[in-house]
C-alpha positions, -999 to 999 in steps of 0.1 A, spaced: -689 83 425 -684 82 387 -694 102 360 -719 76 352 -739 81 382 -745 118 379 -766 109 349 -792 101 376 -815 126 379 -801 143 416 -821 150 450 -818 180 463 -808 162 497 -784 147 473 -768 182 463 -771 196 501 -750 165 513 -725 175 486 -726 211 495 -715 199 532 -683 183 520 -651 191 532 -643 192 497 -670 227 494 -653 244 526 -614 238 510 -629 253 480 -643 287 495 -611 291 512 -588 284 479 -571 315 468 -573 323 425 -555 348 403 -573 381 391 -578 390 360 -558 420 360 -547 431 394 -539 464 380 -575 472 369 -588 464 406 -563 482 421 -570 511 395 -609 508 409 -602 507 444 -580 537 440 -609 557 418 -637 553 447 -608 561 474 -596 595 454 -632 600 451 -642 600 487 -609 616 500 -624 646 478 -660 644 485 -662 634 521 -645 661 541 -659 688 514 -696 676 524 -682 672 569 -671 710 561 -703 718 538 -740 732 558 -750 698 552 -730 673 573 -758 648 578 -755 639 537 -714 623 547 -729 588 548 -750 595 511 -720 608 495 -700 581 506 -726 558 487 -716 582 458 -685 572 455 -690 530 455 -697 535 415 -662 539 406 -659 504 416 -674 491 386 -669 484 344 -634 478 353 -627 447 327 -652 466 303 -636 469 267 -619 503 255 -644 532 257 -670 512 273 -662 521 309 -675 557 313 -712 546 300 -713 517 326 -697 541 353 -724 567 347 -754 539 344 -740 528 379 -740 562 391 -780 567 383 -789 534 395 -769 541 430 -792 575 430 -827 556 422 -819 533 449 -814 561 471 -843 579 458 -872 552 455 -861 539 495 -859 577 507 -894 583 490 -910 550 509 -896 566 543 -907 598 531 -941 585 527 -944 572 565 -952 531 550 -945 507 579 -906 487 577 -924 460 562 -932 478 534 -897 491 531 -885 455 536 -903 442 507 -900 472 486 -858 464 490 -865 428 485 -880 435 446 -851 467 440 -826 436 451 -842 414 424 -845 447 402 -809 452 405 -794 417 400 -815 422 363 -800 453 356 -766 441 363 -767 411 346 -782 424 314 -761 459 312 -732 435 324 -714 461 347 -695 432 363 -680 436 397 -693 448 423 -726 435 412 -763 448 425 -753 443 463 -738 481 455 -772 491 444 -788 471 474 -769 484 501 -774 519 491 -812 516 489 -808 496 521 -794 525 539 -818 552 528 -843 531 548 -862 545 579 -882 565 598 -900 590 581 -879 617 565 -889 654 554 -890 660 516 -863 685 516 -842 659 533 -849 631 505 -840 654 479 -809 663 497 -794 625 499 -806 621 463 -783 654 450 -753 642 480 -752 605 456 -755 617 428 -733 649 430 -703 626 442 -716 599 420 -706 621 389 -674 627 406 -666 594 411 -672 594 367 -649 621 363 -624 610 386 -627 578 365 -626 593 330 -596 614 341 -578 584 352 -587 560 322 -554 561 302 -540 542 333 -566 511 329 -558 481 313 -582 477 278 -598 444 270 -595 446 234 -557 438 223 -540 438 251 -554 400 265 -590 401 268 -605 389 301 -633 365 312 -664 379 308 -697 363 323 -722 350 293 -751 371 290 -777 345 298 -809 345 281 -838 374 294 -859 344 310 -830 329 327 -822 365 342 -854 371 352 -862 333 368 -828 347 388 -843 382 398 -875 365 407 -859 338 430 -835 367 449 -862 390 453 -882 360 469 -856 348 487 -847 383 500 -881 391 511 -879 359 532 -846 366 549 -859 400 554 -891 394 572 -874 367 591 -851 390 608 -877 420 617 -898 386 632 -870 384 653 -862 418 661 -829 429 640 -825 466 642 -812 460 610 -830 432 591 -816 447 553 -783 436 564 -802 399 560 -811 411 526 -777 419 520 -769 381 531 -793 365 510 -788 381 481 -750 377 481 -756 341 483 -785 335 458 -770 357 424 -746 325 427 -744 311 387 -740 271 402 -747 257 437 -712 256 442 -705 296 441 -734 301 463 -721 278 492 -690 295 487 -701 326 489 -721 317 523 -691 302 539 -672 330 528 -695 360 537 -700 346 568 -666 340 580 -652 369 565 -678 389 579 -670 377 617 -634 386 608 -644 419 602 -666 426 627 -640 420 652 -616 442 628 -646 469 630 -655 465 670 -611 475 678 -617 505 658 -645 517 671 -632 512 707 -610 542 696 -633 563 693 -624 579 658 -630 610 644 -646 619 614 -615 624 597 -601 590 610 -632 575 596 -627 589 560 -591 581 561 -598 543 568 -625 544 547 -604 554 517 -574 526 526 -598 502 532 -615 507 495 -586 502 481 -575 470 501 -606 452 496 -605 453 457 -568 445 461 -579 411 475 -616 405 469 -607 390 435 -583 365 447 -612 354 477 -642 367 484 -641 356 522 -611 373 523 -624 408 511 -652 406 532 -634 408 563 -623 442 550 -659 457 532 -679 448 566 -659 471 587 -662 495 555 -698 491 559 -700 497 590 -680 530 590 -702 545 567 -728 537 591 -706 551 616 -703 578 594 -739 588 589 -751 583 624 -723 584 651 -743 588 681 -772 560 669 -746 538 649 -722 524 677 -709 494 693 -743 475 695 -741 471 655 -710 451 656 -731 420 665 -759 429 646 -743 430 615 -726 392 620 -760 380 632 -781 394 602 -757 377 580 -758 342 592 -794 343 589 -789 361 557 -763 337 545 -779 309 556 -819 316 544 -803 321 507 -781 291 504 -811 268 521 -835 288 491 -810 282 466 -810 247 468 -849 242 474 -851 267 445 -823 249 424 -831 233 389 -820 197 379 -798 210 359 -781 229 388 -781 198 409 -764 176 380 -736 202 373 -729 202 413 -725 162 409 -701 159 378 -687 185 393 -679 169 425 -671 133 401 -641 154 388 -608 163 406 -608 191 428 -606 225 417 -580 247 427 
């Protein structure tokens, strides 16, 4: 193919049989440097100080039923870490009140006794909600799947009011911890401004951010009533999936991010099923918990397959965490199940749901040599 030919307006059959390349799977397994290495190694530390504090304070506290909310807590020192000189703590504390809405507006729904269809559809729109905020407050990595997974988890049965207004103070009191811990730390980050700046995404315009929120909310909702059709026990985990997949900026990044979420995922679950053959303790838990933080944002920048196969047994101690006699072996398959469908429902939407734009960029790009 030349760069000629892309100038004909492309199929989408045309940009799925390019997404099916060898060419696409070398890519999603490539490896590329990180921007600064230090800074993610700074932010995995921050949410791994944070939870060795927080979590056996709240196991030892009257309330050890909240471990599994304040261990959401502590996921928004993982963000604003390229952000410029002084711009960190805002974005670290905007994190922490989003991570306690999400907790708050899901806890409320179970709280209210709506059916888990309600509750799917309500976490489809916060996962479309989120993506907007992220993009337009620019908080960079993690990204809304953060926001997701915490409202994700606060889903349920119905709850009593005293106990949604417990998980909301658990987030939110180790949430601020996880700001201090970061403003006390800050000297040791690496600033943007005159020291080598680093990539930052483009802030697209408000119409093309919200044509994105609409099309991940949408595509969310599908994935999520397509697992609870067939049964999941945990169909937000196909949220999860699809929305990874669809916040893709090109049709290339989503099907790597498929390939890679699933494979890394089945990586991890195997990782996560030895582990919890052993049995482990609380403390055990927090203790892997914390080195596995900081491993996954050692390596997630360099592939995101790679740091998957590290957050999904991460995930799933936290579930561990939270529930140990309802959260066991069983979820191990769950979880890689609910993210091929996951995976698979957002990359099928995002092509179905791509522009011709997206489709022509996906040709030239495939006209050109490969990329590293």
């Amino acid at each position: 193919m030349t760069v000629e030919d892309v100038s004909i307006p492309a199929r989408r059959i045309d940009a799925t049989r390019h997404l099916l390349r060898s060419r696409q799977f070398r890519e999603s397994m490539a490896l590329s440097g990180q921007p600064s290495l230090r800074n993610s190694a700074l932010a995995g530390l921050q949410a791994a100080l944070t939870a060795l504090i927080a979590l056996p304070l709240v196991h030892l506290s009257p309330w050890p039923h909240l471990i599994g909310f304040a261990s959401l807590g502590s996921l928004v020192a993982l963000f604003g870490r390229f952000a410029p000189r002084g711009g960190r703590s805002r974005i670290v504390l905007q994190c922490a009140l989003w991570q306690t809405a999400g907790v708050l507006a899901m806890s409320v729904a179970a709280w209210s006794g709506v059916s888990d269809i309600v509750q799917l559809l309500l976490l489809a729109m916060a996962s479309g909600l989120f993506f907007f905020v992220v993009a337009t407050g620019r908080f960079g990595l993690p990204g809304a799947l953060i926001f997701a997974f915490a409202a994700g988890a606060s889903m349920g049965h119905a709850v009593p009011g005293e106990e949604v207004m417990e998980r909301v103070l658990a987030t939110a009191a180790v949430a601020l911890l996880a700001w201090l811990v970061c403003s006390a730390t800050e000297r040791f980050r690496h600033k943007a401004d005159g020291e080598g700046g680093f990539p930052a995404e483009p802030l697209r315009p408000a119409s093309h951010r919200i044509a994105a929120a609409l099309r991940i909310a949408f595509g969310s909702a599908v994935a999520a009533l397509a697992a609870h059709a067939l049964g999941a026990p945990h169909p937000a985990w196909a949220v999860l999936g699809a929305m990874a997949v669809m916040q893709g900026t090109h049709l290339h990044i989503s099907m790597n991010r498929a390939l890679q979420r699933t494979l890394g995922t089945v990586a991890g679950a195997i990782l996560v099923w030895l582990i919890l053959q052993q049995a482990p303790s609380v403390w055990t838990v927090i203790a892997l918990l914390a080195v596995l933080q900081f491993a996954t944002e050692m390596i997630i920048g360099s592939n995101y397959g790679l740091g998957q196969v590290l957050v999904t047994p991460m995930a799933l101690l936290m579930s561990y965490l939270a529930a140990p006699h309802a959260a066991g072996m069983a979820m191990v398959p769950e979880r890689v199940l609910d993210t091929l469908l996951g995976a698979g429902i957002g990359i099928v939407l995002a092509v179905l749901c791509s522009t011709l734009d997206d489709r022509q960029y996906l040709l030239r790009r495939h006209a050109g040599p490969p990329v590293a």
